[in-house]
N, C-alpha and C positions, 0 to 999 in steps of 0.2 A: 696748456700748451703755450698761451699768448706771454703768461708768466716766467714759462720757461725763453723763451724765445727773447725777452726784453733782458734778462740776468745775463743769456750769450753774447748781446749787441753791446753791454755792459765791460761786459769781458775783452771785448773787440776793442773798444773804445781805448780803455785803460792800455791794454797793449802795445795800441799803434802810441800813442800817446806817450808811454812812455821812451819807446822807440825813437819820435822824433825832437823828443828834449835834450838840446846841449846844452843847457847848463847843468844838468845832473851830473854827481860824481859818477866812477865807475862803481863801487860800491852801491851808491844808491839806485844805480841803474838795474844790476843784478838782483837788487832786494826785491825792488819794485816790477822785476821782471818775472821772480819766482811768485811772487804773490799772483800776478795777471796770470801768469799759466797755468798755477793751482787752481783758480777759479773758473778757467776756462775750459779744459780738459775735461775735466767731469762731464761740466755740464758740455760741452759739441760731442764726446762720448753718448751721451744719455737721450740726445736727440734722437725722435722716432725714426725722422728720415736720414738717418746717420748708418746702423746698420741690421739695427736690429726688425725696421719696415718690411723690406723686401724678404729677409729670412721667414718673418710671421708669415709675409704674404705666402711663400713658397709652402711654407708647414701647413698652410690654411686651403689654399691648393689643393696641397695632396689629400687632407681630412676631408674636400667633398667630394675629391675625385671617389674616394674608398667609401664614402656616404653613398653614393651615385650607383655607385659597382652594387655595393650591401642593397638599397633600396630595388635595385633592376631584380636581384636574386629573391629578395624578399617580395617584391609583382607577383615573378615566376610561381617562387610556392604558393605564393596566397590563387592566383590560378588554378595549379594542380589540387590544392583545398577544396578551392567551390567545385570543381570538377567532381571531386568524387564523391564531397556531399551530394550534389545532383544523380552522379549515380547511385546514391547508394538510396537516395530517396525513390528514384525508379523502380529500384530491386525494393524496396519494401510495399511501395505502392502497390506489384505485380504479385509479392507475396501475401496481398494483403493485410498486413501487420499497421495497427494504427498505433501513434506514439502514445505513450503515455505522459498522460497529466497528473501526478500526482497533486498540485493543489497547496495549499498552506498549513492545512492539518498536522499533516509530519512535522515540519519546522516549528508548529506550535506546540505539539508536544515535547519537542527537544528540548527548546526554550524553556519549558515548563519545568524539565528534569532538575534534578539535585548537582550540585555542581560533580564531578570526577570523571574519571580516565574513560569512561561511556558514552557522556553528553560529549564530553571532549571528541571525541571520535566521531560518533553521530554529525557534528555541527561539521566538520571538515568535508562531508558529502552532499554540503549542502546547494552546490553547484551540479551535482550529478554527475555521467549521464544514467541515467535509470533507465533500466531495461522489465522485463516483461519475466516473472518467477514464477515457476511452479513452488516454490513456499508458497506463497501468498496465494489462498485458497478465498473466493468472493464464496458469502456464506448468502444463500439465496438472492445472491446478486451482489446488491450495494446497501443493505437495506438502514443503515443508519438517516438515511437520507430520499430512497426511492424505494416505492411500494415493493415488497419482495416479489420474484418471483414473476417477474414484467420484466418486457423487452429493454424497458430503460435501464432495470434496475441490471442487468446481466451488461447492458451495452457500458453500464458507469462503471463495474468493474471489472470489466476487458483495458476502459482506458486507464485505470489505475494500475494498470500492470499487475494484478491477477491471473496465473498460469493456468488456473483450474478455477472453473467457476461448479456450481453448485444445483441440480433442479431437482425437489422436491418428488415423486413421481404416489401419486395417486389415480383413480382411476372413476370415470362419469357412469352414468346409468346404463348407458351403452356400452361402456368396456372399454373406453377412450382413455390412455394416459397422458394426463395434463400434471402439468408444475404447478401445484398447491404444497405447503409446509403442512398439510393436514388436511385430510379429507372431510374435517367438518370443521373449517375455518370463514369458509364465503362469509360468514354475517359479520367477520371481522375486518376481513383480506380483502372484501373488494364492494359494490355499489346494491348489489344483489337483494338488501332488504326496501330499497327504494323503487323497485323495477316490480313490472308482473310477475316476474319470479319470485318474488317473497311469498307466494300464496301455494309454492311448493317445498317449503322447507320444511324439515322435520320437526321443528319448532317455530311455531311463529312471533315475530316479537310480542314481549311482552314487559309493558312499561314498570318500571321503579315503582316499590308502594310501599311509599313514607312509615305509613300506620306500623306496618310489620318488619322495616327497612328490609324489604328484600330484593334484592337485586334485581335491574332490568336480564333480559333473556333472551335467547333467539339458537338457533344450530339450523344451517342450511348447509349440505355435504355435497361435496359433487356428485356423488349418486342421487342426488337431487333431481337432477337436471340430468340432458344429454347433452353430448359435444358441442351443440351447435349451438344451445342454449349458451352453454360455459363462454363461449366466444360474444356473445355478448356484451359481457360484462365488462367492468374496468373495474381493476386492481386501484386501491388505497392502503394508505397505512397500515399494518396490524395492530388495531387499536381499538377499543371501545370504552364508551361511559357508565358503567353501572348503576347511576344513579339517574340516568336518562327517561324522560317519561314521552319521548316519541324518538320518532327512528332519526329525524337528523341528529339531535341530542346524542342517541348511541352512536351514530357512525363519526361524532366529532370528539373523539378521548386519544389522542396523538399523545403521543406524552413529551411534557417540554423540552427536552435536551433531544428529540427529530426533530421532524418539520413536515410541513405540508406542502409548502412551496413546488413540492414534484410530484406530486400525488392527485392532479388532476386530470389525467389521461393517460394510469397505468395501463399497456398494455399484454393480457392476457395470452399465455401461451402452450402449447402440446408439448408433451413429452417430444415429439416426432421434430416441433417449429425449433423448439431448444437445440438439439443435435444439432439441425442444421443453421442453426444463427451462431451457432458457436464455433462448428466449422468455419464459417466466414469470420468471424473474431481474431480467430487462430489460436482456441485457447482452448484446453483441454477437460473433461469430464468429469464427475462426480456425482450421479445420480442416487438417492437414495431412495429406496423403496419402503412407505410410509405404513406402516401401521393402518391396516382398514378398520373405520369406526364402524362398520356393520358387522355380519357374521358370515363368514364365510365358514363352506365353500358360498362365494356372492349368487343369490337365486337357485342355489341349489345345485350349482353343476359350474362356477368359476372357481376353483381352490387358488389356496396360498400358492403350492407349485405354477401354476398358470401364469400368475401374475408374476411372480418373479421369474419365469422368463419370456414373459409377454415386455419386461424393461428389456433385457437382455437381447428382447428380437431386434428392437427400434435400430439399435447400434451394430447387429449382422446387417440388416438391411440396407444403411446406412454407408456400409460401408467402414467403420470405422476399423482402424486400430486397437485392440485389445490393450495393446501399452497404454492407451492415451485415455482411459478409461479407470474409473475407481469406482466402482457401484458399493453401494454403504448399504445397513440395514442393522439397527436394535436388534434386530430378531437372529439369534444365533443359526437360526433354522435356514433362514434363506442364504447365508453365507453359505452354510453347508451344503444345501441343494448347487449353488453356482459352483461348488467346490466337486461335486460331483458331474456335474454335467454341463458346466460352461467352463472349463479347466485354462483354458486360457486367459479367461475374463475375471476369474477368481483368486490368480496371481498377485491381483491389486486389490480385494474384493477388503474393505475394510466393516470389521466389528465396532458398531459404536458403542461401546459399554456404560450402560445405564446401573451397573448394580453398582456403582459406587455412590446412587443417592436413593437408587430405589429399592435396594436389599440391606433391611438394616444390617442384617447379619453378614454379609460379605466382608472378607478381610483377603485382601491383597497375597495372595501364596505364587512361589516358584513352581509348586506342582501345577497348579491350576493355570498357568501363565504356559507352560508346557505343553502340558494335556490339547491349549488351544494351537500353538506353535506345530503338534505333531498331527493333527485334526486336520493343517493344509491350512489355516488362519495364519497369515502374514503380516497383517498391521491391525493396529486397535488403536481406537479413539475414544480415549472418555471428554468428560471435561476439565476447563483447564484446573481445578482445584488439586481435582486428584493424581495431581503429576508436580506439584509442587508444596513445598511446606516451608515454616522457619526451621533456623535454629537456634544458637542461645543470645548469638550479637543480633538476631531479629533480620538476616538478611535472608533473602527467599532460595531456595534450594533446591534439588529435587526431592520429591519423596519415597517413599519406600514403594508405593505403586511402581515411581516410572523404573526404580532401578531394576528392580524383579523384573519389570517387563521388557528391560533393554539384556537382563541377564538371559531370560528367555529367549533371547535374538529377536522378539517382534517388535518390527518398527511402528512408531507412532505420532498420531496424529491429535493434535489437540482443537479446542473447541471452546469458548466463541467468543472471540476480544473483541472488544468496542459492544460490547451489547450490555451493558449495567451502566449508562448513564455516565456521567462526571464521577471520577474515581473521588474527588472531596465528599460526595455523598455518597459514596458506594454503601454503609451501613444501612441505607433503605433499597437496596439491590443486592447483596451479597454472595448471590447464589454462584456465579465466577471465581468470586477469589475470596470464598469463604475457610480458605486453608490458610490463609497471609493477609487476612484484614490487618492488623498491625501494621505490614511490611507495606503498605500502598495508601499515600493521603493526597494525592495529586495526581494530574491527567500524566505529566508526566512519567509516573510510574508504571507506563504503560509499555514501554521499553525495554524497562529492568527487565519485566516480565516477559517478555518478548527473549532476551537476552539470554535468562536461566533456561527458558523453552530451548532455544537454538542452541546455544552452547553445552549445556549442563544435561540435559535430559536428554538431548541429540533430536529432536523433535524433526520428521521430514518436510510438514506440514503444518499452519496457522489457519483454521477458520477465520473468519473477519467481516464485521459490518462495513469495515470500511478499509477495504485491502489496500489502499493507499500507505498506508501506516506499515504492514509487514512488508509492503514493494521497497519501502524506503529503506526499512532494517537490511531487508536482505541484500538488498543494492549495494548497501554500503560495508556491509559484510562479504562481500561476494560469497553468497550461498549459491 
C-alpha cells in the first residue's frame, strides 16, 4: 500500500509540474501531460480507498449479515437436536433398551477382510448408528469372552445388540430348570470341583497319569446337586486341562484366543432368572432343551414329555409372548410334542439338526425336508458347514442342504460363528467351516461368511460368540 501510495504522489508531482512550466513548448507540454496521466489514472483508480473499499466493505456487510441469519437458524436446529436426543434418551431409558456397544472387533475384522465391493461397504457403516437385531442371536450369551450361560455373559450380549439371546435349559436333582449348555458340564462350566460339592459328583476328579497318558477326569451334572446348591456356584470358562494332576491345573485350560479376564464372578442362573433378566434387557428368547445325561423317565416318574413342558411352563407363567420365543431341541421328539400341544409356541419351535455330522448316512433330500415342513416344523438349524460349500472359483456358496431346505419353504437358522478360534488356524478347529476350509484364511473372512449366510442362503438367524460381529453385518445391511 505505502508503494502504491508514493508512485500516486509521483504522478501528482510530475503533473502539477508540468502544468506550471512555461518554458515548455505546447507540444512538449501535451506529451509530458499524456505521459503524467497515464501514470496516474491507473494507479488513483487502483487505490483501495478510491472505490473499490467501501463496495468490499458493503459485500462484506452483507456476507455476515447472512452469516449471522444462517448461524441464528443453525443455534435453532442444533436446539431442536439436543432436544429430541434428550427425548428420545427418556423414551429409551423408560423403555428400558440399553445402547449398544459394539466395541473394535467388528472394525477389526473389516479391516482384516480381502479388499472389494463388501469390505467396501462394510467400512462405510463404520460410523453407525447400530441398533439392537434379532439376526444376531447371543449363542449362550457372549461366551467368546464371558463364562457362558451367567448374568454377564447374557448382560454382554444384550449390549452388543443381540435380539435374541440363548439359555441352555437342563434340569437339578430337584426338577429345577437352570441355564447349563449341558447337564453334565459343572466340572468344566463353573468352580464346583473346588467347593464341598465336588464330593457329589458322578465322577470325582481324577488326576493325569503320565505312565498310561490318560487323561485327567471328572463329571458333576446338575442332577448332582439341588437348586440351591447350583446357586452356589460361579460360572468360569468352558474349559479344562487334561493333562492336569490337581483340580486347579484342570479348571485352568481356557484356551488362548478367550480369556479369563471375566471369568471371575460368573454368575449363575434359572431357567425362571433368565426369562426375567431378559425381559428387563428387552431382548428376545431361545431356549433350548438339552439333552438329559441320566435316564429318564428322571427317578422313575419325570419323562421327556414333562420336561419339555416344564420349559414351556416358565414362559406361560411369565407371562411371555409366544412370538418372542424360539424353544430349540436336537431331539425331533420334543419339537413334536410342542407341536402338538404348545401350538402357539411351536410356530418358532426350531429343529437343531445334528444328522449332518452325527449320521454318517444322512444325505440332504427334498422329501425329507418336506416330510419336516408338513409335520408343523418351521425352521431348522444345523451347522453353519452344512448350509454352505465352494464352487469351482473356490468362492463360498450355498449348499445343496440350504437350497432344498429353503425349496421346502423352512426357514433357517445357522450355528456358531466366532467359536473355532483365529480363522489363520482354523485347520486345528474345523469343525465350523469344514465345507470351505479353502475359502477362509483370515479373521476377516468371517463376513464373507456372514454375507453368503444372509444374502445367498436367506438365513433368518446367526448364532454368535460374539454377537457384536452379526450386530454390525446386519446394521449395515439393514436386515
Amino acid at each position: 500500500m505505502q508503494k502504491e501510495r508514493s508512485k500516486f504522489s509521483l504522478a501528482c508531482a510530475l503533473f502539477a509540474g508540468v502544468i506550471s512550466s512555461s518554458s515548455a513548448s505546447n507540444s512538449d507540454w501535451f506529451s509530458q501531460n499524456y505521459k503524467a496521466y497515464s501514470l496516474y489514472q491507473p494507479l488513483y483508480n487502483g487505490v483501495p480507498w478510491r472505490h473499490g473499499y467501501p463496495q468490499q466493505l458493503r459485500q462484506l456487510k452483507r456476507q455476515v449479515g447472512r452469516l449471522q441469519y444462517t448461524n441464528y437458524h443453525l443455534q435453532d436446529r442444533l436446539y431442536q437436536v439436543k432436544e429430541a436426543n434428550r427425548q428420545l434418551r427418556m423414551e429409551l431409558a423408560n423403555t428400558k433398551i440399553q445402547p449398544i456397544q459394539l466395541g473394535p472387533r467388528p472394525l477389526f475384522l473389516v479391516d482384516d477382510m480381502d479388499a472389494g465391493p463388501l469390505k467396501t461397504q462394510l467400512q462405510q457403516c463404520a460410523s453407525g448408528p447400530f441398533l439392537k437385531t434379532d439376526f444376531s442371536i447371543g449363542h449362550r450369551g457372549a461366551p467368546l469372552q464371558f463364562p457362558e450361560h451367567t448374568k454377564e455373559s447374557y448382560e454382554a450380549a444384550a449390549k452388543m445388540g443381540a435380539g435374541i439371546v440363548e439359555c441352555d435349559v437342563t434340569f437339578t436333582s430337584d426338577r429345577e430348570l437352570v441355564c447349563r449348555h449341558s447337564q453334565s458340564d459343572l466340572h468344566t462350566t463353573t468352580n464346583i470341583l473346588e467347593t464341598p460339592l465336588a464330593e457329589k459328583c458322578s465322577i470325582p476328579f481324577t488326576p493325569y497319569d503320565s505312565a498310561t497318558d490318560t487323561p485327567a477326569t471328572a463329571q458333576c451334572l446338575t442332577s448332582d446337586i439341588t437348586l440351591a446348591e447350583f446357586k452356589t456356584l460361579q460360572g468360569k470358562m468352558d474349559a479344562f486341562n487334561p493333562k492336569a494332576t490337581t483340580v486347579a491345573q484342570y479348571l485352568d485350560g481356557t484356551s488362548n484366543y478367550r480369556t479369563d479376564l471375566y471369568s471371575t464372578r460368573g454368575t449363575l442362573m434359572t431357567h425362571k432368572e433368565s426369562i426375567e433378566l431378559f425381559k428387563k434387557l428387552g431382548v428376545k428368547f431361545t431356549p433350548e432343551l438339552k439333552a438329559p445325561s441320566v435316564e429318564m423317565p428322571y427317578e422313575g416318574e419325570y419323562t421327556q414329555e414333562d420336561y419339555a413342558q416344564a420349559m414351556i411352563n416358565d414362559y406361560l407363567e411369565a407371562g411371555v409372548d409366544p412370538k418372542d420365543v424360539w424353544p430349540q431341541s436336537f431331539n425331533l421328539d420334543d419339537v413334536r410334542y410342542w407341536i402338538a400341544n404348545e401350538p402357539a409356541f411351536a410356530k418358532q419351535a426350531v429343529y437343531l439338526d445334528s444328522r449332518v455330522y452325527a449320521d454318517p448316512s444322512f444325505e440332504a433330500s427334498l422329501v425329507d425336508f418336506e416330510q419336516l415342513k408338513s409335520s408343523g416344523v418351521n425352521i431348522i438349524a444345523p451347522p453353519i458347514f452344512a448350509l454352505l460349500t465352494t464352487d469351482t472359483q473356490n468362492s463360498i456358496v450355498p449348499s445343496e442342504y440350504a437350497n432344498l431346505a429353503k425349496q421346502a419353504e423352512l426357514d433357517i437358522i445357522a450355528w456358531t460363528l466366532e467359536r473355532s478360534g483365529p480363522l489363520t488356524d482354523i485347520a486345528n478347529n474345523p469343525f465350523y467351516y469344514s465345507s470351505i476350509l479353502d475359502a477362509v484364511n483370515n479373521d476377516g473372512d468371517i463376513f464373507s461368511v456372514i454375507d453368503v449366510l444372509a444374502q445367498d442362503v436367506g438365513v433368518i438367524g446367526i448364532f454368535s460368540d460374539w454377537p457384536a460381529t452379526t450386530t454390525y453385518y446386519a446394521n449395515c445391511m439393514n436386515l
